[in-house]
PAGU-828259 format. One record per residue: residue number from 1; residue in three letters; y, x, z of N, C-alpha, C in turn. Coordinates in nm, 3 decimals. Example, Ala and Ser with C-alpha at 12.3 -4.5 7.8 and 13.67 -1.06 7.14 Angstrom:
# PAGU-828259
(roba 1, "ALA", (-0.569, 1.319, 0.780), (-0.450, 1.230, 0.780), (-0.330, 1.320, 0.780));
(roba 2, "SER", (-0.225, 1.285, 0.708), (-0.106, 1.367, 0.714), (0.003, 1.290, 0.787));
***
This chain:
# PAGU-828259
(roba 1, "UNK", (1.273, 2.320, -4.298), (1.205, 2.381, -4.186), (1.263, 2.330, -4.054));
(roba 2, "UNK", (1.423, 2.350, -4.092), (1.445, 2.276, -3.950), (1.382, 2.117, -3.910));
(roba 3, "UNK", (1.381, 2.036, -4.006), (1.361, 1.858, -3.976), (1.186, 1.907, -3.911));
(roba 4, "UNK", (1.117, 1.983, -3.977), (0.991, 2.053, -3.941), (0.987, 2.039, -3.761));
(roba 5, "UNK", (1.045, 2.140, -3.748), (1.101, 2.177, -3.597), (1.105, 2.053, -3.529));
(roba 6, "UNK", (1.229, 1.988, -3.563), (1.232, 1.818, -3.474), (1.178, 1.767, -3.448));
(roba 7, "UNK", (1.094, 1.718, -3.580), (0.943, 1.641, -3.544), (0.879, 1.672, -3.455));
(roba 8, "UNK", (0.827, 1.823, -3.470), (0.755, 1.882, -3.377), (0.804, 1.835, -3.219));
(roba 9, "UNK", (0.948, 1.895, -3.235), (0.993, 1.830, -3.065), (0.953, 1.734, -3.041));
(roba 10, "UNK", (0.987, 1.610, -3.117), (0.951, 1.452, -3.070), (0.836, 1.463, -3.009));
(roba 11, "UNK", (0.762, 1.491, -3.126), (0.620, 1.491, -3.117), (0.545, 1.489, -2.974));
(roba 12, "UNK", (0.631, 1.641, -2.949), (0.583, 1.690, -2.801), (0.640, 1.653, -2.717));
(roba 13, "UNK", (0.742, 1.618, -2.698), (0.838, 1.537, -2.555), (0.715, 1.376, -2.547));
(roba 14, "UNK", (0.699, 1.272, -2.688), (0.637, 1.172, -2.674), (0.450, 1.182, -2.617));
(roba 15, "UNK", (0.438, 1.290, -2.663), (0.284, 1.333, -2.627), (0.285, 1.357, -2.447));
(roba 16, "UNK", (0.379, 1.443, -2.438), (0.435, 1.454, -2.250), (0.454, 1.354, -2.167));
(roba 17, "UNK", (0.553, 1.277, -2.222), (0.613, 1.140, -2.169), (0.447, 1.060, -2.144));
(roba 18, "UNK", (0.388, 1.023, -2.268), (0.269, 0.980, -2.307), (0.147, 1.002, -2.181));
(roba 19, "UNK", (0.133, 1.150, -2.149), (0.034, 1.200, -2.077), (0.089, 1.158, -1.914));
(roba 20, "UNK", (0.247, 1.187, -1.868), (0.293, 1.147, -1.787), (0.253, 1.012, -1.734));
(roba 21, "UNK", (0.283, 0.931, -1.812), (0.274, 0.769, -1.800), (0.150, 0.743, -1.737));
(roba 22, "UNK", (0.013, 0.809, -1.839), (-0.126, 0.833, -1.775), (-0.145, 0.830, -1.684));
(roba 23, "UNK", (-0.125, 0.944, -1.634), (-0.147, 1.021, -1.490), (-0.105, 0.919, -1.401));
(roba 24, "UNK", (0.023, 0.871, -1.417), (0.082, 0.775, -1.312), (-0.005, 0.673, -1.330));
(roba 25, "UNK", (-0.035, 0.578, -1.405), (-0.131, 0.465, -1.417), (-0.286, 0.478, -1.313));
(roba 26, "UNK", (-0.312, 0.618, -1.354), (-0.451, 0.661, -1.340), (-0.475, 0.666, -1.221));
(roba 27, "UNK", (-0.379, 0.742, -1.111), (-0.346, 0.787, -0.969), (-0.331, 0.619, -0.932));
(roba 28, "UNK", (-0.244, 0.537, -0.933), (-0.212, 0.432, -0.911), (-0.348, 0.309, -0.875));
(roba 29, "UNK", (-0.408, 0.363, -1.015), (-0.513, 0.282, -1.042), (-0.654, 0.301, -0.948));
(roba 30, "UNK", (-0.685, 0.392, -0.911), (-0.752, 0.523, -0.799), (-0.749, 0.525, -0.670));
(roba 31, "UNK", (-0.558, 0.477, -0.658), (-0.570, 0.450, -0.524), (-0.561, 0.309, -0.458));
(roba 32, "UNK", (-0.555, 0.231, -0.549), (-0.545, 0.080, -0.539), (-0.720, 0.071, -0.515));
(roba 33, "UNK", (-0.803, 0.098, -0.612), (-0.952, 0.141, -0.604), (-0.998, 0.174, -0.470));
(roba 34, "UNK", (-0.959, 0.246, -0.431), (-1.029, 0.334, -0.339), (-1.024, 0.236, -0.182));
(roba 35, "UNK", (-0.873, 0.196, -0.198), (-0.833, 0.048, -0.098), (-0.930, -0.038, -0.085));
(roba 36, "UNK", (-0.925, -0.127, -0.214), (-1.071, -0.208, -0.209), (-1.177, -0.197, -0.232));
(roba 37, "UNK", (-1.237, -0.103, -0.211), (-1.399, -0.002, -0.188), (-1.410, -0.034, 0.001));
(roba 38, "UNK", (-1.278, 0.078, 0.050), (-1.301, 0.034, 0.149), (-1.288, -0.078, 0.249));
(roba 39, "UNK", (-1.223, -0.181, 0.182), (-1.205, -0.291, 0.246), (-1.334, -0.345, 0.266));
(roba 40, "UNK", (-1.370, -0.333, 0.117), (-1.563, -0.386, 0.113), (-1.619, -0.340, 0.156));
(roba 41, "UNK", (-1.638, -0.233, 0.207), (-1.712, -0.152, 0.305), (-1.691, -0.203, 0.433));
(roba 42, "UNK", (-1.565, -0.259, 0.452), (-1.566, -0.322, 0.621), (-1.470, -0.194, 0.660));
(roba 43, "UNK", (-1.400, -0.129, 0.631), (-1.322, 0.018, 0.683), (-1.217, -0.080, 0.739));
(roba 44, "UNK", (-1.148, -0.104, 0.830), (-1.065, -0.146, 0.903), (-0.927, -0.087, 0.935));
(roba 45, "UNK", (-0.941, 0.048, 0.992), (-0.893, 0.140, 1.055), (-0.848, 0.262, 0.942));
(roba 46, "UNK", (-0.773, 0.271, 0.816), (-0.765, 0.391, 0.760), (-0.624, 0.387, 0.782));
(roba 47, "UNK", (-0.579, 0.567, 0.821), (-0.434, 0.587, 0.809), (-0.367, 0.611, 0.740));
(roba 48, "UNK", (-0.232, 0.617, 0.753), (-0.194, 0.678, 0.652), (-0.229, 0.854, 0.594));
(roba 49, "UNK", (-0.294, 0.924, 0.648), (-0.316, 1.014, 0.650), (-0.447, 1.019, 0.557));
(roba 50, "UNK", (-0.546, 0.915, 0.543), (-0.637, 0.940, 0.445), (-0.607, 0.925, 0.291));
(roba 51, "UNK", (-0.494, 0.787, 0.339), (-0.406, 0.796, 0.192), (-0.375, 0.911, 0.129));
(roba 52, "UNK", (-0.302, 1.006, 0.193), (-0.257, 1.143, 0.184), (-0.377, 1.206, 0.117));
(roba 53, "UNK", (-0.499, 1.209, 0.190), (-0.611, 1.283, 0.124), (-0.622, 1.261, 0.035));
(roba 54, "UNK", (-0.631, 1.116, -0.014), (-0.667, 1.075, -0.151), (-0.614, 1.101, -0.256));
(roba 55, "UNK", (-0.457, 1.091, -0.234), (-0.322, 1.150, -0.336), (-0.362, 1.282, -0.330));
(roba 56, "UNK", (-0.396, 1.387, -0.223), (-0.432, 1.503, -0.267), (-0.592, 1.567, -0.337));
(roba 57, "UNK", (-0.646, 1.436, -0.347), (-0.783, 1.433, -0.429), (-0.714, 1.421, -0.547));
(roba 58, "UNK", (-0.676, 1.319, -0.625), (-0.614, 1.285, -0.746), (-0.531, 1.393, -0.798));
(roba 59, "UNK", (-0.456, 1.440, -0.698), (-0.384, 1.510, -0.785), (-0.477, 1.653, -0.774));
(roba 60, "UNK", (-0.559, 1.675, -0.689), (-0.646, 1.777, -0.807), (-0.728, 1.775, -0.871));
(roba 61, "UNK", (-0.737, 1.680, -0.875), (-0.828, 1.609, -0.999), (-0.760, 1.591, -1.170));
(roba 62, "UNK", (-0.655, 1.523, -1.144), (-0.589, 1.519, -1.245), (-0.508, 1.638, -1.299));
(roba 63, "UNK", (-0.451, 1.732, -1.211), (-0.353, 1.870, -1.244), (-0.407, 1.968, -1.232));
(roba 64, "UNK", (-0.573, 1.983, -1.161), (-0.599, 2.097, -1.144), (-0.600, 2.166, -1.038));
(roba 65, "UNK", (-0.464, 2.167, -0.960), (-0.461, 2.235, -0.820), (-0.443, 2.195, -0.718));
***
């Protein structure tokens, strides 16, 4: 029962780690995206502050809140 247990841990730390990795790829991937959308659009002028928006789009997109 205990080796039971362990697995289970692995299991779930690698499934976490796993989903972690995601998220980071995904956000990364989203906001690299979103860069060259607007480049092609001709957007010239974005601050750092829309960046900000965007990280706070993603991340409620991806976490929920």
């Amino acid at each position: 029962m205990s080796q039971e247990i362990s697995g289970n841990n692995k299991r779930i730390a690698r499934n976490t780690l796993t989903l972690y990795i995601r998220t980071f790829v995904t956000m990364i991937v989203g906001l690299y995206t979103g860069r060259v959308m607007l480049e092609t659009f001709g957007v010239d002028n974005y601050s750092g502050g829309d960046s900000g928006y965007e990280f706070a789009y993603y991340r409620h997109y991806v976490c929920g809140y």
